[in-house]
C-alpha positions as CSV (number, residue, x, y, z in Angstrom):
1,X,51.4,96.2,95.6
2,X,55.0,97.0,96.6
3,X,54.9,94.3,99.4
4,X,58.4,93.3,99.1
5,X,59.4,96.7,99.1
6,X,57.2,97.8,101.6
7,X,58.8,94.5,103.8
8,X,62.3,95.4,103.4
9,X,61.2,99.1,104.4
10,X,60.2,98.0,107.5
11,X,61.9,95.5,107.9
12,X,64.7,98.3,107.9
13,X,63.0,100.3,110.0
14,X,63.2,97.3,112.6
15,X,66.6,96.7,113.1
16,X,67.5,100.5,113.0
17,X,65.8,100.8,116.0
18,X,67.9,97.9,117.3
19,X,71.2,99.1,116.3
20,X,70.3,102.7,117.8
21,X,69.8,101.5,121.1
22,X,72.2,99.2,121.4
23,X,75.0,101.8,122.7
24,X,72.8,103.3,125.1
25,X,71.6,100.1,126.2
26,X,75.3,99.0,127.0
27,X,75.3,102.1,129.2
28,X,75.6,100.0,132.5
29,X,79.0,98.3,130.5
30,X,80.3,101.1,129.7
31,X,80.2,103.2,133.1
32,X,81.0,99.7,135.0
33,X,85.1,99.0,136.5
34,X,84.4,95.4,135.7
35,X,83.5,96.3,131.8
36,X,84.8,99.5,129.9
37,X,84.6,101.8,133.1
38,X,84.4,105.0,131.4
39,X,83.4,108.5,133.1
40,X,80.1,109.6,132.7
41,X,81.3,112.3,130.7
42,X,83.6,109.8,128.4
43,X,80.2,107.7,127.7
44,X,78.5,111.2,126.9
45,X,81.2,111.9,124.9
46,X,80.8,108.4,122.8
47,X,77.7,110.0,120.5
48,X,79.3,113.6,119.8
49,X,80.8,111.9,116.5
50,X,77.6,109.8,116.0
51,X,75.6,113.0,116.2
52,X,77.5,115.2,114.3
53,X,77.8,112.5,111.4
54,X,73.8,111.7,111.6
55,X,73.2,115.3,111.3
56,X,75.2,115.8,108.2
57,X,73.7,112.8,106.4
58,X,70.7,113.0,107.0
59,X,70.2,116.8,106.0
60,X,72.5,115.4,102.8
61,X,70.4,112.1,102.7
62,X,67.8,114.4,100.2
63,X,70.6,115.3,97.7
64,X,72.3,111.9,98.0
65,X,69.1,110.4,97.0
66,X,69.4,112.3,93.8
67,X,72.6,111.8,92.9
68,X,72.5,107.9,93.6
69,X,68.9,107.3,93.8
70,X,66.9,106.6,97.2
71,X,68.0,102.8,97.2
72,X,71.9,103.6,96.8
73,X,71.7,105.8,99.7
74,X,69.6,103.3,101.7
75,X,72.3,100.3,101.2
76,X,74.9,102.6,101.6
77,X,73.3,103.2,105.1
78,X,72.6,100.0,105.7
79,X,75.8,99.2,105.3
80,X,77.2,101.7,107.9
81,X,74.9,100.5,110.2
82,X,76.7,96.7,109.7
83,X,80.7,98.6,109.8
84,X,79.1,100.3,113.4
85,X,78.2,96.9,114.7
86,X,81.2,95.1,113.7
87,X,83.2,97.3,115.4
88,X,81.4,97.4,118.9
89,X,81.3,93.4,118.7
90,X,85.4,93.7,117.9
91,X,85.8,96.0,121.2
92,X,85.0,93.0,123.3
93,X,88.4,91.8,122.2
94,X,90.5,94.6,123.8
95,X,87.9,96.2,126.7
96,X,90.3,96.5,129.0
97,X,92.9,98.6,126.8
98,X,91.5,102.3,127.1
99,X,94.1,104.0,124.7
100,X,92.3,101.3,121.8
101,X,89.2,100.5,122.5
102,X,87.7,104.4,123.1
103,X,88.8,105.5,119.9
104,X,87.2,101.9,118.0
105,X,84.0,103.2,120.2
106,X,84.4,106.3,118.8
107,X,84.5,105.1,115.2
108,X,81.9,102.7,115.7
109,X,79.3,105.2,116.9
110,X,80.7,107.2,113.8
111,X,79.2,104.6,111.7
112,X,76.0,104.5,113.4
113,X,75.6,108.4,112.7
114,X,76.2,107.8,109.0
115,X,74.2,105.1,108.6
116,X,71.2,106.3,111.1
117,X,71.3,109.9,109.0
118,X,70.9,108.2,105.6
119,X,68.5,105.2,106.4
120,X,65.5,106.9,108.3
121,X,64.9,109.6,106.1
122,X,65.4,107.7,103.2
123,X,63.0,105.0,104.4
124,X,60.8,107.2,105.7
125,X,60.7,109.2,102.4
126,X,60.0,105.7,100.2
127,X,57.3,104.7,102.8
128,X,55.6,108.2,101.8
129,X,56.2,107.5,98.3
130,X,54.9,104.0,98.2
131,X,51.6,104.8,100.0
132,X,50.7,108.4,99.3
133,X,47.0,108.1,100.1
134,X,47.9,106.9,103.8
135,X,51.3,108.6,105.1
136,X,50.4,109.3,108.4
137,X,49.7,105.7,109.0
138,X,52.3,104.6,107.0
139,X,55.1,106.4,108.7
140,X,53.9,106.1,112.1
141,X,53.8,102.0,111.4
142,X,57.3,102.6,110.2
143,X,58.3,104.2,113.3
144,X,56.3,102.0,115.3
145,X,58.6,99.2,114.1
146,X,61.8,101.1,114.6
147,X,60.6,101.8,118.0
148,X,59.9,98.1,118.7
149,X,63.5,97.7,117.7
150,X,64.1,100.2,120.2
151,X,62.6,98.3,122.9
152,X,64.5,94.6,121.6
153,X,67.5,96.2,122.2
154,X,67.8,96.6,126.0
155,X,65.9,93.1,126.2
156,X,68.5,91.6,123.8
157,X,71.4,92.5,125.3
158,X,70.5,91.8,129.1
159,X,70.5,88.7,128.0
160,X,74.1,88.3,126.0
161,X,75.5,90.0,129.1
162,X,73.4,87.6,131.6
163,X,75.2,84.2,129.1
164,X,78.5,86.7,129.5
165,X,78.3,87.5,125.8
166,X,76.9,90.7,125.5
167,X,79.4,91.1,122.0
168,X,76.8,88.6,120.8
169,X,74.3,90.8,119.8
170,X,76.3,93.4,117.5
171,X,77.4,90.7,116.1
172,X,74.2,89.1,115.3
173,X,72.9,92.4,114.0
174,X,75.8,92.2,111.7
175,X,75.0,89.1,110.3
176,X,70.6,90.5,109.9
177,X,72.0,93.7,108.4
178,X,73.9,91.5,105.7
179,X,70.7,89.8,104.7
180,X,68.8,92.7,104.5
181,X,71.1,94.0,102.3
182,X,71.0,90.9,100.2
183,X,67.1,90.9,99.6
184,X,67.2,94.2,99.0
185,X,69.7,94.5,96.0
186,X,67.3,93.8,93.6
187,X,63.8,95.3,94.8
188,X,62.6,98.6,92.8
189,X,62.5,101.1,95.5
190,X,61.0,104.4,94.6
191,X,63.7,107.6,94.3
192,X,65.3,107.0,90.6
193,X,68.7,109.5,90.7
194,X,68.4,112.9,89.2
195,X,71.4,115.0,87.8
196,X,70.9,116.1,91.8
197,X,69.5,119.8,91.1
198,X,66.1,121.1,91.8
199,X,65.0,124.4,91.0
200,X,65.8,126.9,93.6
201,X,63.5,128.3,95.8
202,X,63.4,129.9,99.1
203,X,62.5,127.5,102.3
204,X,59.0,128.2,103.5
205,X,59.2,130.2,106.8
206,X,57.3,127.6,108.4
207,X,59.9,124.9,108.1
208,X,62.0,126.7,111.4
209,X,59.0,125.8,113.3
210,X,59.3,122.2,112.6
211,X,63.2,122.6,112.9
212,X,62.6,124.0,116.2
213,X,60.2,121.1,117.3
214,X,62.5,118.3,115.8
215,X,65.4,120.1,118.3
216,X,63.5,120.2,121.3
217,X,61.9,116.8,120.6
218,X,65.7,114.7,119.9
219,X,66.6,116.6,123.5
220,X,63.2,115.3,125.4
221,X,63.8,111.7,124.0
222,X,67.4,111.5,124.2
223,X,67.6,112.6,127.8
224,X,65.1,109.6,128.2
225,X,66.3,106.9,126.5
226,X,70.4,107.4,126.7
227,X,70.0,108.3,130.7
228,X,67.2,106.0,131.6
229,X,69.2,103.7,132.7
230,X,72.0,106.0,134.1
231,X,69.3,107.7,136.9
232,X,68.1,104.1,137.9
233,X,71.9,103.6,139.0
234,X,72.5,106.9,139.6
235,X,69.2,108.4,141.9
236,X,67.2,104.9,142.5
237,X,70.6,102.7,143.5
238,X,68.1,100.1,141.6
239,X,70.2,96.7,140.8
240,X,71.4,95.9,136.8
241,X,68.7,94.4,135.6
242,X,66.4,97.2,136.7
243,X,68.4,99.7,135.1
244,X,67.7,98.0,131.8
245,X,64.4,98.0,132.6
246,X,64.2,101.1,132.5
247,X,65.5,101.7,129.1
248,X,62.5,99.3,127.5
249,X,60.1,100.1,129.7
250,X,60.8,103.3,127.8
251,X,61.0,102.2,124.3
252,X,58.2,99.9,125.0
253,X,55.7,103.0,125.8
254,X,57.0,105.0,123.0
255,X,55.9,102.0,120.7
256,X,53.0,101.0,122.5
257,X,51.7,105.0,121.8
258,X,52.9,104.9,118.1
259,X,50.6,101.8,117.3
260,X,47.8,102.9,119.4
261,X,47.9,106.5,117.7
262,X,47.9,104.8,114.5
263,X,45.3,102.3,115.4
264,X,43.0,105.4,116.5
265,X,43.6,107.6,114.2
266,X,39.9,108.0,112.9
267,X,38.3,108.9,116.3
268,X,41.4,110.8,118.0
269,X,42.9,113.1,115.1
270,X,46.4,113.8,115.0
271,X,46.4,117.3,115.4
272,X,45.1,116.2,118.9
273,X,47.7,113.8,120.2
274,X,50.3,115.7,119.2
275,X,49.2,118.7,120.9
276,X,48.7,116.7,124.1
277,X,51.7,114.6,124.1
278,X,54.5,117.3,125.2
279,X,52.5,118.0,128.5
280,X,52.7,114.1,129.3
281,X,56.3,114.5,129.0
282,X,56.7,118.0,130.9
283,X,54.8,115.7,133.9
284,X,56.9,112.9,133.7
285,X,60.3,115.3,133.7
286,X,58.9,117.2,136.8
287,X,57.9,113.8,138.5
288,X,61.3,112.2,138.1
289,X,62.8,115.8,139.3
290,X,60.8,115.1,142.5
291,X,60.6,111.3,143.1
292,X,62.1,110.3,146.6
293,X,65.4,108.1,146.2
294,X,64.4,105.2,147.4
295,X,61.2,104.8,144.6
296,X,62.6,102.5,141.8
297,X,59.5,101.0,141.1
298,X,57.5,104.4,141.0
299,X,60.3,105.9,138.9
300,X,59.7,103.0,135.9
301,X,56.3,103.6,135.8
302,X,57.0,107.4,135.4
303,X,59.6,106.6,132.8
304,X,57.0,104.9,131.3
305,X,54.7,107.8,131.1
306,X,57.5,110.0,129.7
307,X,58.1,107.1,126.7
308,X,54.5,107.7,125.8
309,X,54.5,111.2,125.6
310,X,57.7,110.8,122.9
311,X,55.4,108.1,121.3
312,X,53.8,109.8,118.6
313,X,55.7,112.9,117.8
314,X,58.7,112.2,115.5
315,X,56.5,110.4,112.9
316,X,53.6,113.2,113.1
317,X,56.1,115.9,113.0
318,X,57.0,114.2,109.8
319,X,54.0,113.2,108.1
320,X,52.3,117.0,109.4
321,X,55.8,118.4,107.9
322,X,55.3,116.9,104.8
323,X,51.6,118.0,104.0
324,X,52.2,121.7,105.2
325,X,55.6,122.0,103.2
326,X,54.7,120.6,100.0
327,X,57.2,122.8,98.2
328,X,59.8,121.1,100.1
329,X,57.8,117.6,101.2
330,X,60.9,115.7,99.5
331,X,63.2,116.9,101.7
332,X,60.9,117.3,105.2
333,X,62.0,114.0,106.0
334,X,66.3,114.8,106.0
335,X,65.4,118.2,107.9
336,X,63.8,116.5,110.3
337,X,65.5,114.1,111.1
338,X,69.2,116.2,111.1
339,X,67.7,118.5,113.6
340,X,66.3,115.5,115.8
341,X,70.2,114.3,115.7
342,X,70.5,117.2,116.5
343,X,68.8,117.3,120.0
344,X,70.4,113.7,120.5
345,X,73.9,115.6,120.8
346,X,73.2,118.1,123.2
347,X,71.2,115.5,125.4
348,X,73.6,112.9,124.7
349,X,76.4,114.6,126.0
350,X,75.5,117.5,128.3
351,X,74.1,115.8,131.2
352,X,77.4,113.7,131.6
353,X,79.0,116.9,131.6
354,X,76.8,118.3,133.9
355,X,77.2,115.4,136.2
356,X,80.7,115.7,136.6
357,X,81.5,118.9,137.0
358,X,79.0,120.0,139.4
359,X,76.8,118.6,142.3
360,X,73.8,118.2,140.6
361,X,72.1,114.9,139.7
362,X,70.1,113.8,136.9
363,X,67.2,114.5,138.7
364,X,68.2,118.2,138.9
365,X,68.4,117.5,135.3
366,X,65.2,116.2,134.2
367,X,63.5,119.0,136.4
368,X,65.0,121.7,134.4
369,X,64.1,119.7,131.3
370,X,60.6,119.9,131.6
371,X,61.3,123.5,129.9
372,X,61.9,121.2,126.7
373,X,58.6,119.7,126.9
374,X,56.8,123.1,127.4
375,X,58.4,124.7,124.4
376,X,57.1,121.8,122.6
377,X,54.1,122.1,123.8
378,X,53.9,125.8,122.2
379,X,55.2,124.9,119.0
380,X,53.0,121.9,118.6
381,X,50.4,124.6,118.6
382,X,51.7,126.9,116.1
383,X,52.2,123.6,113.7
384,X,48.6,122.5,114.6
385,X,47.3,125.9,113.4
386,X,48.8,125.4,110.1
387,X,47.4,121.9,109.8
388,X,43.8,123.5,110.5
389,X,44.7,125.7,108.0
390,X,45.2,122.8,105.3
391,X,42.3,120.9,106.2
């Protein structure tokens, strides 16, 4: 049942993870004289709208759904997804004029915060609803598929900018957002609107525990998969098409370790790999802290490691969230996600801060990062007590 809805869902789910990346997988563009040639700290600068915008709507996207009902808000962020894309394709018409084209950047990545903030929770909330009996596998499928987006989008536009088109693929995503939107007009997706109240009642104290986890977790990726590429350059001097390689190398891991989780689920419980995963991450950080300059090989396979320590622990923290907050399982999703944006900022932007106005490098960076991963590590266990607890 649902299988059209459950397609469009996913389908969704797919080319969100394409459209997220594909700023971050410009990178090399935008830091490069020939392209954009902005500062490191002007690129970092790019996703302080994006994440200020995805937080906002996405701890909104819970009370929009009322108002409007789960499928107005998910074509409403479809749709800012396809404004976000036009407007990075148009930039290719005026690169070269800074004064224009940063602020257009700007706005584009605006977009994408909207439409990001209102889309995966939604989605993720109507996957829940439309498979109740198997959440955890549903969402991690879900964000198994975004991440496979995640790891097109690199791929994708290495090759645009190899055929000296790299506008090509915003453009196409454009056209693939469009059509989703189509087929999706008239699908019954679960969420009717409300007269947007609920019955007040205090937030369970346990819900700052996954607020914490979703914070520390949006820094760990971010830091990953926004500066990938940027230490490649940066530390390993390792050539263009390495320094994309980096970025799905990434991606690729962190889907690889979503679908695997999922696959195993019934002989490795969750509770398990998501207690484990922060102290593959916390190695990989101190590795890339420590790896000579001259390693780029050695360096993507470490990346690697740190993408499948991410792999499984945004979807568990949301399908975990949801069964040990029932009060508020609705709304786990939104929370979630707003304070995941909300780790994207701070990782998004402070390093290229960092990098520019002191002597550090993003090794130095990563090093001290590995903090992150251990504070995750801690929490995980605090969350993992509580799922004993419901078990």
């Amino acid at each position: 049942m649902h299988k059209k809805e459950m397609s469009s869902i996913y389908l969704a789910g797919l080319i969100q993870g394409i459209v997220l990346v594909a700023f971050p997988a410009a990178s090399t563009l935008f830091t490069n004289p020939h392209y954009f040639n902005f500062s490191s700290t002007q690129y970092g600068a790019l996703f302080i709208s994006q994440s200020i915008l995805a937080i906002a709507s996405s701890a909104l996207s819970s009370k929009i759904s009322r108002r409007l009902g789960a499928k107005s808000t998910y074509l409403f962020g479809l749709f800012a997804n396809s404004l976000s894309m036009a407007l990075f394709a148009f930039s290719a018409l005026i690169i070269h004029e800074e004064l224009l084209v940063y602020p257009l950047l700007i706005l584009a990545t605006t977009f994408l915060g909207i439409g990001f903030g209102l889309t995966v929770p939604t989605i993720n909330t109507m996957a829940a609803n439309l498979r109740p009996k198997q959440v955890d596998t549903v969402i991690l499928i879900l964000n198994a598929l975004l991440g496979i987006g995640t790891v097109l989008a690199p791929v994708l536009i290495s090759i645009f900018i190899a055929y000296g088109a790299w506008w090509g693929l915003p453009l196409i995503l454009v056209v693939a957002l469009a059509l989703l939107i189509a087929f999706s007009t008239s699908l019954t997706l679960p969420g009717e609107k409300t007269d947007g109240t609920l019955p007040s009642a205090p937030l369970p104290k346990k819900v700052f525990i996954f607020i914490a986890f979703a914070l520390f977790y949006g820094y760990v990726e971010t830091l990953n998969g926004n500066w990938a590429s940027i230490y490649m350059r940066q530390v390993q001097d390792a050539p263009l098409q390495m320094q994309s390689l980096a970025l799905t190398i990434f991606w690729a891991t962190v889907t690889v370790g979503r679908i695997f989780f999922a696959c195993v689920e019934r002989y490795l419980p969750s509770r398990r790999v998501f207690q484990g995963l922060p102290i593959i991450v916390m190695i990989a950080f101190l590795l890339l802290g420590i790896l000579p300059h001259d390693n780029p090989y050695l360096s993507l396979c470490v990346i690697g490691i740190a993408g499948l320590g991410c792999s499984a622990l945004l979807p568990l923290t949301i399908s975990l969230g949801t069964s040990q907050l029932p009060s508020i399982s609705q709304s786990v999703a939104g929370i979630v996600v707003a304070f995941y944006l909300m780790g994207y900022g701070i990782a998004a932007f402070t390093p290229g801060f960092v990098l520019d106005h002191s002597s550090y490098q993003l090794s130095n960076v990563y090093s001290f990062s590995s903090i992150a991963a251990i504070v995750l590590a801690f929490l995980a266990f605090y969350i993992n007590r509580g799922s004993k607890a419901n078990s």
